[in-house]
Steps between C-alpha positions, in 0.01 A plus 500: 500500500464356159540660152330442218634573118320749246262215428397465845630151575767409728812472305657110544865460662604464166402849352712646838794312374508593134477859637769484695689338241436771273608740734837270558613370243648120557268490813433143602309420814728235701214220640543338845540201283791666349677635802478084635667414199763762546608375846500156426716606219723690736494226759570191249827700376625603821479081555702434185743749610540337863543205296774589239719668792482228705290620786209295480445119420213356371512111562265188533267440814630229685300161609494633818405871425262377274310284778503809735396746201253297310356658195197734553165373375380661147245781563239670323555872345489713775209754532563820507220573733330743271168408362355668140 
């Protein structure tokens, strides 16, 4: 089903938002892109916790590991899979 405005047209994602905003007040939409960056937040303090009480070490690879973990090879962006 789609809805159209009083003009007829179909009203952008944008014009749903500023309703809803109207209706509550201080609304923001949270973006997948922002709920990533929340996690990683999360994640990156729970390490510097582990780290400040002791219970995790971060150190340097060894010669050894670093022959039987060799560094990835650089690649492109990855695509999303979705084509416009």
């Amino acid at each position: 089903m789609i809805l159209f405005d009083s003009t007829g047209e179909q009203p952008s994602r944008n014009a749903a938002v500023a309703r809803r905003s109207a209706r509550y007040p201080g609304y923001m939409p949270i973006t997948q892109a922002d709920r990533a960056a929340e996690r990683r937040r999360v994640k990156l303090e729970d390490i510097r916790q582990q780290v400040a009480d002791g219970s995790l070490t971060i150190r340097k690879m060894t010669a050894a590991e670093r022959k039987l973990y060799p560094p990835r090879p650089a690649t492109g962006r990855r695509s999303s899979g979705r084509r416009r």
